[in-house]
Structure formats: C-alpha cells, structure tokens
MDTraj code that builds the backbone (N, CA, C; nanometers):
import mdtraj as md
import numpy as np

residues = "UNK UNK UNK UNK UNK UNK UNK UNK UNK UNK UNK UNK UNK UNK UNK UNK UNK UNK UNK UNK UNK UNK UNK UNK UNK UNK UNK UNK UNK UNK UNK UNK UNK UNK UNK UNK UNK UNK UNK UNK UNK UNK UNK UNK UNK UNK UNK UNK UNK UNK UNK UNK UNK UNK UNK UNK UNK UNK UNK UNK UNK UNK UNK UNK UNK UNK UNK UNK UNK UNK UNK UNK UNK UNK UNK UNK UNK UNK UNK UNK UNK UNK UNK UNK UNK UNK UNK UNK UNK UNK UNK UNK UNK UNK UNK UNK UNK UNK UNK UNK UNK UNK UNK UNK UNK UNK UNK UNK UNK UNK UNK UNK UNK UNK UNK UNK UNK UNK UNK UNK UNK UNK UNK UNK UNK UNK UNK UNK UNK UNK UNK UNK UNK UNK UNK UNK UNK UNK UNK UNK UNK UNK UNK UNK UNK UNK UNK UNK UNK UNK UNK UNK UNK UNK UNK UNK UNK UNK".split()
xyz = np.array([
    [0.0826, -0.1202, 0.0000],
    [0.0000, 0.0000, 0.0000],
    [0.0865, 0.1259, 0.0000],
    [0.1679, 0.1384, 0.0999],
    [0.2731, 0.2234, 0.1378],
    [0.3643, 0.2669, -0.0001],
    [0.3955, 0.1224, -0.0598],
    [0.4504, 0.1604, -0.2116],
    [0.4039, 0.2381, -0.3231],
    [0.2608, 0.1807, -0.3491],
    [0.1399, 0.2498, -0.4398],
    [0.1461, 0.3554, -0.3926],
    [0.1528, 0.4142, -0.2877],
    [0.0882, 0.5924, -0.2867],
    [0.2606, 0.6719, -0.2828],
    [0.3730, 0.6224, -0.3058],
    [0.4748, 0.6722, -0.3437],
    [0.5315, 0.6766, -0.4358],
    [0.4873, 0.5510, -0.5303],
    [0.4844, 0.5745, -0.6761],
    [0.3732, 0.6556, -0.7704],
    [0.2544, 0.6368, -0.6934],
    [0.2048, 0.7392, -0.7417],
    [0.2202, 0.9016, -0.6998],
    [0.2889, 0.8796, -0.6166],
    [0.2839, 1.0742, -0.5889],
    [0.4527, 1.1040, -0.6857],
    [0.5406, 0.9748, -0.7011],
    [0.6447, 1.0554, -0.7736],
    [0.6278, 1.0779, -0.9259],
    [0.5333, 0.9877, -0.9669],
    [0.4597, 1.0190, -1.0945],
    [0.3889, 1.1368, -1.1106],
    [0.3067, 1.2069, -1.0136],
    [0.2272, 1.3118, -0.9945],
    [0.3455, 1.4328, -1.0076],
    [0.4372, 1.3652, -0.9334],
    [0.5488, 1.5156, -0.8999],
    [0.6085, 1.5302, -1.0388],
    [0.6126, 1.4161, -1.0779],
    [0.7217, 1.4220, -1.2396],
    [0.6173, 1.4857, -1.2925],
    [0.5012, 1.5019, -1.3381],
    [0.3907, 1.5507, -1.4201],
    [0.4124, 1.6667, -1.4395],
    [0.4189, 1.7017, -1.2535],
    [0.3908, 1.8564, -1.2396],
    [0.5502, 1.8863, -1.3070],
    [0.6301, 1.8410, -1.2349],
    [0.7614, 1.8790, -1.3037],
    [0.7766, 1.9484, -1.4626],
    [0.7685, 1.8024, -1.5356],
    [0.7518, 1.8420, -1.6543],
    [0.6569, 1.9428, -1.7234],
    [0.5531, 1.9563, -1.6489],
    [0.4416, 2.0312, -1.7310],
    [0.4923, 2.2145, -1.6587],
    [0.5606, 2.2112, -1.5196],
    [0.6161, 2.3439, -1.5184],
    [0.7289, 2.3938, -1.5954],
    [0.8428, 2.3031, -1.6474],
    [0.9352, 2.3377, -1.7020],
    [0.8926, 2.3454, -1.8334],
    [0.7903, 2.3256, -1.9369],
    [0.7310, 2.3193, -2.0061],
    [0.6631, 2.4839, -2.0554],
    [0.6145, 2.4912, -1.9412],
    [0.5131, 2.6356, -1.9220],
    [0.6293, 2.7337, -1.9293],
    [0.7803, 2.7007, -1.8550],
    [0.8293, 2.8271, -1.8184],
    [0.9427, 2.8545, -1.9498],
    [0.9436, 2.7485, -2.0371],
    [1.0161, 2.7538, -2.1749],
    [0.9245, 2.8449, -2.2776],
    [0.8406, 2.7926, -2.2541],
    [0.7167, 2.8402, -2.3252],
    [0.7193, 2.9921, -2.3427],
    [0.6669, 3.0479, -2.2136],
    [0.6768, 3.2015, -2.1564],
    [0.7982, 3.2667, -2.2140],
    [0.8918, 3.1894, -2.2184],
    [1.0711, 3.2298, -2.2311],
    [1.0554, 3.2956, -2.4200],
    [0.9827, 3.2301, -2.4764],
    [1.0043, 3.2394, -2.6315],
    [0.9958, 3.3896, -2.6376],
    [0.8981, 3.4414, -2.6279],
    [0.8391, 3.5731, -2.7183],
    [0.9556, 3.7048, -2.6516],
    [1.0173, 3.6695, -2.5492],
    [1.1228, 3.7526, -2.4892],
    [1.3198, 3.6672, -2.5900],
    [1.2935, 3.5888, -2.6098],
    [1.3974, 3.5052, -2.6470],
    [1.3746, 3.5792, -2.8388],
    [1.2638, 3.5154, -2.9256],
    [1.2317, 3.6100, -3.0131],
    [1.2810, 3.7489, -3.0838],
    [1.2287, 3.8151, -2.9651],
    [1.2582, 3.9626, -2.9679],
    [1.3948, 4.0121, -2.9544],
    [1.4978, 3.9380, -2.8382],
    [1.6101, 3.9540, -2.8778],
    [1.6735, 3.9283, -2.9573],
    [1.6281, 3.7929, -3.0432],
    [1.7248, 3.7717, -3.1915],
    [1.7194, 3.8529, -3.3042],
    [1.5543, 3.9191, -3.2937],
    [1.5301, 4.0181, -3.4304],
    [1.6302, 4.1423, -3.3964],
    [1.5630, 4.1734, -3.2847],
    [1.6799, 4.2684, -3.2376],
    [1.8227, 4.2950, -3.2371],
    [1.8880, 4.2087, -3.2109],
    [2.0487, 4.1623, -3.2697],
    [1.9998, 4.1375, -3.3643],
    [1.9869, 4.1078, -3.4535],
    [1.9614, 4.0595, -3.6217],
    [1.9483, 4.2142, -3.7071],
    [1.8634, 4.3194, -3.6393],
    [1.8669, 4.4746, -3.7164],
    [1.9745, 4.5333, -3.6466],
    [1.9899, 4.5335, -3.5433],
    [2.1132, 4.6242, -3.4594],
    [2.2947, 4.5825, -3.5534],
    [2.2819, 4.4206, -3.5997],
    [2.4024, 4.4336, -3.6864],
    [2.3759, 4.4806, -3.7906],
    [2.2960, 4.4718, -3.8832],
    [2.2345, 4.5080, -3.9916],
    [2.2938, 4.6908, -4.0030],
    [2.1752, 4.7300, -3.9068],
    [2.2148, 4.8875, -3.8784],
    [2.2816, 4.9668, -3.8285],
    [2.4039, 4.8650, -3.7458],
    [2.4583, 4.9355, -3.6903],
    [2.6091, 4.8634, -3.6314],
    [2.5995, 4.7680, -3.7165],
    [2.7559, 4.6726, -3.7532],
    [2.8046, 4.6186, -3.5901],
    [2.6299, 4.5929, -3.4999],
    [2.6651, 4.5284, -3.3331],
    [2.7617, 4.3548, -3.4427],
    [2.8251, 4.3180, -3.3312],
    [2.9483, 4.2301, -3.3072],
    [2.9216, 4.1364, -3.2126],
    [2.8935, 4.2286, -3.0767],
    [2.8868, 4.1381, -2.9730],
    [2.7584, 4.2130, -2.8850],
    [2.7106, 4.1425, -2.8537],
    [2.5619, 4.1904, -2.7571],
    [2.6279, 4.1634, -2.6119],
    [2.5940, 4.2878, -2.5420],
    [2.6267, 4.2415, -2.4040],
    [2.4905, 4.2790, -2.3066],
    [2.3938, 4.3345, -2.3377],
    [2.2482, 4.2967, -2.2477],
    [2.1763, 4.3507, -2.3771],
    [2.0284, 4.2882, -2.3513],
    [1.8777, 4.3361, -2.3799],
    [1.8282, 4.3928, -2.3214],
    [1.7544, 4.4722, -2.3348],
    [1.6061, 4.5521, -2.2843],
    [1.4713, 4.5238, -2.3156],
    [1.3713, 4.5367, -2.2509],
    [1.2618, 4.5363, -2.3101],
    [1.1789, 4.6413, -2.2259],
    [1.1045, 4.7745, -2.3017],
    [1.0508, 4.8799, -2.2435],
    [0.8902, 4.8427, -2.2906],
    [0.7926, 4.8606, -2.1836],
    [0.7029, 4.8987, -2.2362],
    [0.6512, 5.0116, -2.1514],
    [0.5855, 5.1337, -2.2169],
    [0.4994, 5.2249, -2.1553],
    [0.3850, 5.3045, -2.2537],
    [0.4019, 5.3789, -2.3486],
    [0.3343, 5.4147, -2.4419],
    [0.3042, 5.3318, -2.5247],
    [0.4758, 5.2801, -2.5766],
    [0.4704, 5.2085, -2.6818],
    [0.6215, 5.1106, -2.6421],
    [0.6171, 5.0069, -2.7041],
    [0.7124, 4.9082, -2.6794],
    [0.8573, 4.8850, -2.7805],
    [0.9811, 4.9035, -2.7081],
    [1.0786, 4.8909, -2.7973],
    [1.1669, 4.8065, -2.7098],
    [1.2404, 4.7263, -2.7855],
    [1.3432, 4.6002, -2.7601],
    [1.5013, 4.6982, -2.8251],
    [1.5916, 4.7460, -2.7037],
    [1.7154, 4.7664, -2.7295],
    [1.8004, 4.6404, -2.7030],
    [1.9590, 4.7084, -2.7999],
    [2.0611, 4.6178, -2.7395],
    [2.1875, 4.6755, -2.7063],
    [2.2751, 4.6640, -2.6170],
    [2.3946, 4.7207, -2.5893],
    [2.5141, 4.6251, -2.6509],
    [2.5861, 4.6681, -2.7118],
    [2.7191, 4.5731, -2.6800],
    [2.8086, 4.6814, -2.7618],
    [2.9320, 4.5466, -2.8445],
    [3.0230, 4.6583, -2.9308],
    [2.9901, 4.6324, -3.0990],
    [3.0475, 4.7636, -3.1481],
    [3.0504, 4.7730, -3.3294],
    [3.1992, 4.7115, -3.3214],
    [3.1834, 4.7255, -3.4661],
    [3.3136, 4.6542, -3.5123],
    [3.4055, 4.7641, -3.4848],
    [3.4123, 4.8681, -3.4795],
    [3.5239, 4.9416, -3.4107],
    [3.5645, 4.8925, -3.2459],
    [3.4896, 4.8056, -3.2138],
    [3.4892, 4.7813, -3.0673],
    [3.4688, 4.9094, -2.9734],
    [3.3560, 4.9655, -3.0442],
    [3.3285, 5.0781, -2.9535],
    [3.1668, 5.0389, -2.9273],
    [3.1763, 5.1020, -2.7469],
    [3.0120, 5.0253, -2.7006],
    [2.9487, 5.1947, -2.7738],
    [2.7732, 5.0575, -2.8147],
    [2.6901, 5.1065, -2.8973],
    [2.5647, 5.0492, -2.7758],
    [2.3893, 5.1591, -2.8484],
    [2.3071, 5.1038, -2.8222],
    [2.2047, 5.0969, -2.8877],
    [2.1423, 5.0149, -2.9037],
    [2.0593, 5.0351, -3.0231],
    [1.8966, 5.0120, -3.0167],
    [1.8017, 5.0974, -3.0229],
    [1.6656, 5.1281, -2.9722],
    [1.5816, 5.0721, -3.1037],
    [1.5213, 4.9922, -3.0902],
    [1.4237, 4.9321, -3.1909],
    [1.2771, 4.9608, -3.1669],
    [1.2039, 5.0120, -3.1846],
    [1.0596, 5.0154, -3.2146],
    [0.9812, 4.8965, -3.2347],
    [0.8946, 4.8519, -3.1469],
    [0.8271, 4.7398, -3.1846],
    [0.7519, 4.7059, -3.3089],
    [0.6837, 4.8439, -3.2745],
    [0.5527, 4.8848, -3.4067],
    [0.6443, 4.9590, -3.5106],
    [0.6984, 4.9329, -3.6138],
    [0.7451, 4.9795, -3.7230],
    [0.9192, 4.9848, -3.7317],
    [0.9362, 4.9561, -3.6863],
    [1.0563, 4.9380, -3.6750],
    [1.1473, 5.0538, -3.6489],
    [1.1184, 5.1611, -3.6290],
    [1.2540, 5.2605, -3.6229],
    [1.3245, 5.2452, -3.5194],
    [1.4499, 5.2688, -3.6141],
    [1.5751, 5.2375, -3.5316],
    [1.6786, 5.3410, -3.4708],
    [1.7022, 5.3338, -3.3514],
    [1.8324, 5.4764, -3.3084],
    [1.9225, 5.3989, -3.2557],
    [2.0323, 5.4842, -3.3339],
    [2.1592, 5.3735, -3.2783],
    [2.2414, 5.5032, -3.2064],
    [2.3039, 5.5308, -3.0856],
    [2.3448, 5.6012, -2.9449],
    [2.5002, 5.4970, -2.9691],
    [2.6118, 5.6153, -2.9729],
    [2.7604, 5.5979, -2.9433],
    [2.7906, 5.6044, -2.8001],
    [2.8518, 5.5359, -2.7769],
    [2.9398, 5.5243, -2.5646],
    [2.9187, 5.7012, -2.5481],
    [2.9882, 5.7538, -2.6303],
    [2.9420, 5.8772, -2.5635],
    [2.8300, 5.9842, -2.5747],
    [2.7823, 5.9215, -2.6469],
    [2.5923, 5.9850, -2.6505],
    [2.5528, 6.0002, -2.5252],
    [2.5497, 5.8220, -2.4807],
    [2.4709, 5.8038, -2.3492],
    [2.5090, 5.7456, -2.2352],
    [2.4523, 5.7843, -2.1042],
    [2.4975, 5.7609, -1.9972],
    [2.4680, 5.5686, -2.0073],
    [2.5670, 5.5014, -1.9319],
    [2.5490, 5.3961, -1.8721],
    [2.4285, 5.3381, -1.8035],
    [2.3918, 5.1691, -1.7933],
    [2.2710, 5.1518, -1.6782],
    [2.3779, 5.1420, -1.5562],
    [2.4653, 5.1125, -1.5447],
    [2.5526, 5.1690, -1.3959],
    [2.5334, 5.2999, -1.4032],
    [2.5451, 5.3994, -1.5039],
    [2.5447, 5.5111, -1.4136],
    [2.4006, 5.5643, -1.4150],
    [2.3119, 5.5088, -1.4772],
    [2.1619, 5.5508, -1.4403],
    [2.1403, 5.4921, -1.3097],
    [2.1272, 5.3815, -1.2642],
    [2.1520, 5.3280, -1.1233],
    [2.1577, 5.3630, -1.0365],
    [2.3431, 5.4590, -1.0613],
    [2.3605, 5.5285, -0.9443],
    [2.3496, 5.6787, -0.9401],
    [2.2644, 5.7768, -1.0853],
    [2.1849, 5.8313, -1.0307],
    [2.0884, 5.8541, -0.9662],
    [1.9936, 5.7484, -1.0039],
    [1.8495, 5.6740, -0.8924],
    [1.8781, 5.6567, -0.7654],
    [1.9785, 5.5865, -0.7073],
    [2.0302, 5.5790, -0.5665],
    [2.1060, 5.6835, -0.5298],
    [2.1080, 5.7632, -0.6017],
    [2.1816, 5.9727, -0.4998],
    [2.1175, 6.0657, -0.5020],
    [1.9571, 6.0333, -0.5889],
    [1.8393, 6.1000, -0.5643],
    [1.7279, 6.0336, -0.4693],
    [1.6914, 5.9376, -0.5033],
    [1.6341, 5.8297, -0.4007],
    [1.6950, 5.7443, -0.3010],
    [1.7925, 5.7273, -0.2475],
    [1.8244, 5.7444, -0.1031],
    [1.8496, 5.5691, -0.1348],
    [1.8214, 5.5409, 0.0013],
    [1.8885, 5.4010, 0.0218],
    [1.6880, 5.2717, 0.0036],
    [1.7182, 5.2905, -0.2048],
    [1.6260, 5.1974, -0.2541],
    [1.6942, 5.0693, -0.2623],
    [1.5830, 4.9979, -0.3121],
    [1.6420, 4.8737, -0.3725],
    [1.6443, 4.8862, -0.4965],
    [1.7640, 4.8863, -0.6069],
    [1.7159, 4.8794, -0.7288],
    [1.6486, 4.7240, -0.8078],
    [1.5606, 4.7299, -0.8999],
    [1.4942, 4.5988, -0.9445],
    [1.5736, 4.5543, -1.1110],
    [1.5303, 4.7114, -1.1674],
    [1.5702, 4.6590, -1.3019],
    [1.6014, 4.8029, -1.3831],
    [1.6699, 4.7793, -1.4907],
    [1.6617, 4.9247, -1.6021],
    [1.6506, 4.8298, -1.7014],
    [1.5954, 5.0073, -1.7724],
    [1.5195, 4.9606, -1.9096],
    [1.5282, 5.1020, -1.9776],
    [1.5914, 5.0822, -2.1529],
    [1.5732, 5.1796, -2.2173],
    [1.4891, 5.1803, -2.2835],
    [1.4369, 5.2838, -2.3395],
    [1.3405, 5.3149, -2.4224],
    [1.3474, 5.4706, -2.4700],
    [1.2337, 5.4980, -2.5694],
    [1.1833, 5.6522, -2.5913],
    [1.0817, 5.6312, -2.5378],
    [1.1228, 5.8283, -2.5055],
    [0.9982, 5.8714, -2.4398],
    [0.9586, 5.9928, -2.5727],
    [0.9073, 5.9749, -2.6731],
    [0.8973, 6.1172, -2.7670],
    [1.0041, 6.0232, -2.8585],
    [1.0705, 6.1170, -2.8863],
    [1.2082, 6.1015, -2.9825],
    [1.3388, 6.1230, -2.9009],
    [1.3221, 6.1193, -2.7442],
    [1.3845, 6.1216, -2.6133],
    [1.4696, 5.9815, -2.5551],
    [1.5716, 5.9106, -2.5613],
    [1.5915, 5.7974, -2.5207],
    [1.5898, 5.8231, -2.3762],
    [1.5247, 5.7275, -2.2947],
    [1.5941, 5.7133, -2.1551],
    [1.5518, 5.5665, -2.0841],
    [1.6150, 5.6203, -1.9587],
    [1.6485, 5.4879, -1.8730],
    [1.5321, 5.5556, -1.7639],
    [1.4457, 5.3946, -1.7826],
    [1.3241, 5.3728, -1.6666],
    [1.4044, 5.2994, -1.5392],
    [1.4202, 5.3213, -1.4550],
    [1.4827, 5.2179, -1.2928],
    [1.3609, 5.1942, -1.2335],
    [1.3472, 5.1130, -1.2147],
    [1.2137, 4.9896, -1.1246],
    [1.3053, 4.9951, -1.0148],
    [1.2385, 5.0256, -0.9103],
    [1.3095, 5.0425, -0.7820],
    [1.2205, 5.0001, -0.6419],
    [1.2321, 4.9468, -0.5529],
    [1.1474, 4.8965, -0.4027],
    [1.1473, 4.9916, -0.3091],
    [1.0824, 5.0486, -0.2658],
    [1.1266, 5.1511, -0.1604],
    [1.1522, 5.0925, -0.0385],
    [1.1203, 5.1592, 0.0757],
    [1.1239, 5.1030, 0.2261],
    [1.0752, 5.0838, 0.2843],
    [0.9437, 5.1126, 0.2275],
    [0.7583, 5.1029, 0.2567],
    [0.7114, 4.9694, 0.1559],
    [0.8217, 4.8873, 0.1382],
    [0.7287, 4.8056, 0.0128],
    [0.7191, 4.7963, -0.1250],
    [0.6787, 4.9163, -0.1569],
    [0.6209, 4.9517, -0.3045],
    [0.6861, 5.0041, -0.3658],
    [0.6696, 4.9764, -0.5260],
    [0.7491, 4.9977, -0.6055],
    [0.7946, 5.1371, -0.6728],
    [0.8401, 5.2005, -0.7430],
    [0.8719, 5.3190, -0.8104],
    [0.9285, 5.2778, -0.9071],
    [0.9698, 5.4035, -1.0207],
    [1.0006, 5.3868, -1.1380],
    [1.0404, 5.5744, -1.1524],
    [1.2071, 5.5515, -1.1671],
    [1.2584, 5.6885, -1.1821],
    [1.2765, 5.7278, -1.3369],
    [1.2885, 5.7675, -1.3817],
    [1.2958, 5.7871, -1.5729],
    [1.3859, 5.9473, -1.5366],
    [1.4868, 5.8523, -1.6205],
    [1.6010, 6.0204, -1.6877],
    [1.6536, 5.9404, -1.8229],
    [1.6798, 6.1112, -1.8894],
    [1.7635, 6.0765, -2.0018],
    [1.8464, 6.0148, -2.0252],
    [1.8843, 5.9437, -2.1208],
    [1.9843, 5.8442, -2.1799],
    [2.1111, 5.9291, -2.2035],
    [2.0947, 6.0245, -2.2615],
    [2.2035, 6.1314, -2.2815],
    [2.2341, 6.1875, -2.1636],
    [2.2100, 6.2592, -2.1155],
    [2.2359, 6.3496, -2.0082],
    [2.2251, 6.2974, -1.8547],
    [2.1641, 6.2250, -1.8419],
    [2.0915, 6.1546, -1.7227],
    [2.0437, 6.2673, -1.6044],
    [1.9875, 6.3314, -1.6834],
    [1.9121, 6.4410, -1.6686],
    [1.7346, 6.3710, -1.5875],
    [1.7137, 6.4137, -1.5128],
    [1.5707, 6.3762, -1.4157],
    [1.4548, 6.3644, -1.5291],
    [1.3478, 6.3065, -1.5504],
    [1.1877, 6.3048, -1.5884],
    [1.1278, 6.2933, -1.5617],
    [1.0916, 6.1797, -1.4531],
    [0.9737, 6.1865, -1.3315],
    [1.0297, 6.0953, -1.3090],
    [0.9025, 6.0302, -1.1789],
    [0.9411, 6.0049, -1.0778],
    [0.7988, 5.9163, -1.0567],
    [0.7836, 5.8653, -1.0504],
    [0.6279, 5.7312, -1.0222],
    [0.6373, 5.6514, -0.8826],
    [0.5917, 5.6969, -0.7760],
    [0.6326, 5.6297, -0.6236],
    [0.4793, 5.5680, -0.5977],
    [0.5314, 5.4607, -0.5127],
    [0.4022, 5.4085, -0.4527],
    [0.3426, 5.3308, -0.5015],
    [0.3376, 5.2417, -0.5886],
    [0.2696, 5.1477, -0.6769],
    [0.2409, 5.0264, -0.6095],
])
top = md.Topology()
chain = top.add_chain()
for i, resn in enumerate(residues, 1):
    res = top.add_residue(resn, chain, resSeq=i)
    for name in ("N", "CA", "C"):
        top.add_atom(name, md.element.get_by_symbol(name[0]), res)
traj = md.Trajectory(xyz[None], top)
C-alpha cells in the first residue's frame, strides 16, 4: 500500500515537473524572439558584433534595445521600435550607462532597492526607466535621459 501511494505521488510530482518546465520555456520564447530580431537589425544597422544585455521597455509604446560593441569595438546602443521598426543607434558617448543611471536613482532616491533598467523613448527622447522597491514596500520607477541623465519623473508608490 505504502509503495502504491509513493509511486504514485512521484509520478504526480514528475507531471507537475515536466508540465512546469514546459510552461516556463514556453513564456521564455516571445522575450527570447525579440532579442534575436533585435540583434539581427542592430548588426544590420549598426555593424553590433557582440551583444552584451537586452532591454525590453514597455509604456506608451514598446521597444526592444541592445547594448554591446561595433566593429570598431566601440560600445553602442541600439533602440528598436516594436511597431514599425525605427531604429536609433546612441555611441558610448551619446549616453549615460545603466551603472550610471543606477547610481543616479540611488543619490536621488536614497537608500532603494534597485529591481531593473530599461531603455526606451519617451517622444524622440531615449531614456532609462529604474524599477526600484522603496522602504515602505512599493514599487517606483525613476525615468532620466539616456544622454544626459538628466531627471523626468518620478512614479512612487505602486
């Protein structure tokens, strides 16, 4: 008896097993996707080499960047448009860093948790969104320029 209900629960567990690792491959595609088209126009347009992170922004409207180097081995970034494709490609010295967007978010907002950055446009504006935890819990979202790392708002309390 004792046997039967342990072979059946490791059968049950393998089920679940498989059918979660299943679900979470699954989910993985349309983010997996988006980064290959993305590297796929960013060399195209802008001679990327080596990818060293993705982005994915959504707020108005949704665009998939990529950072890495051109064949000059100089870091590039490159802003893709979901809906139509336009493309902006930003030189190392265009734009500020997500280290140094980061640690503008943490010398204006104090001792957060940071979660995540994300580039995008805002207009014809590139910048860096920071997803951030406060100390109360809840989330925020600081937005400054990509260029300048110049302030845009500020979204607390979520």
């Amino acid at each position: 008896m004792k046997k039967g209900i342990l072979i059946t629960s490791a059968v049950v567990m393998s089920v679940i097993l498989v059918f979660s690792i299943t679900l979470l491959m699954i989910s993985q595609d349309p983010i997996k996707k988006a980064e290959k088209e993305t590297v796929a126009i960013a060399k195209e347009t802008a001679g990327l080499v080596k990818t060293t992170d993705f982005y994915w922004y959504n707020r108005d409207k949704t665009y998939f960047s990529v950072a890495g180097l051109n064949e000059a081995d100089e870091e590039i970034l490159v802003i893709v448009a979901k809906d139509g494709g336009k493309t902006i490609v930003l030189n190392q010295d265009e734009f500020i860093t997500e280290q140094q967007a980061k640690e503008l978010t943490r010398e204006d907002k104090g001792a957060v948790d940071i979660l995540e950055a994300r580039i995008g446009l805002e207009g014809d504006t590139p910048i860096w969104e920071i997803s951030y935890k406060q100390k109360n819990g809840r989330l925020g979202y600081y937005v400054l320029t990509a260029k300048s790392g110049k302030w845009v708002s500020d979204i607390e309390n979520i």
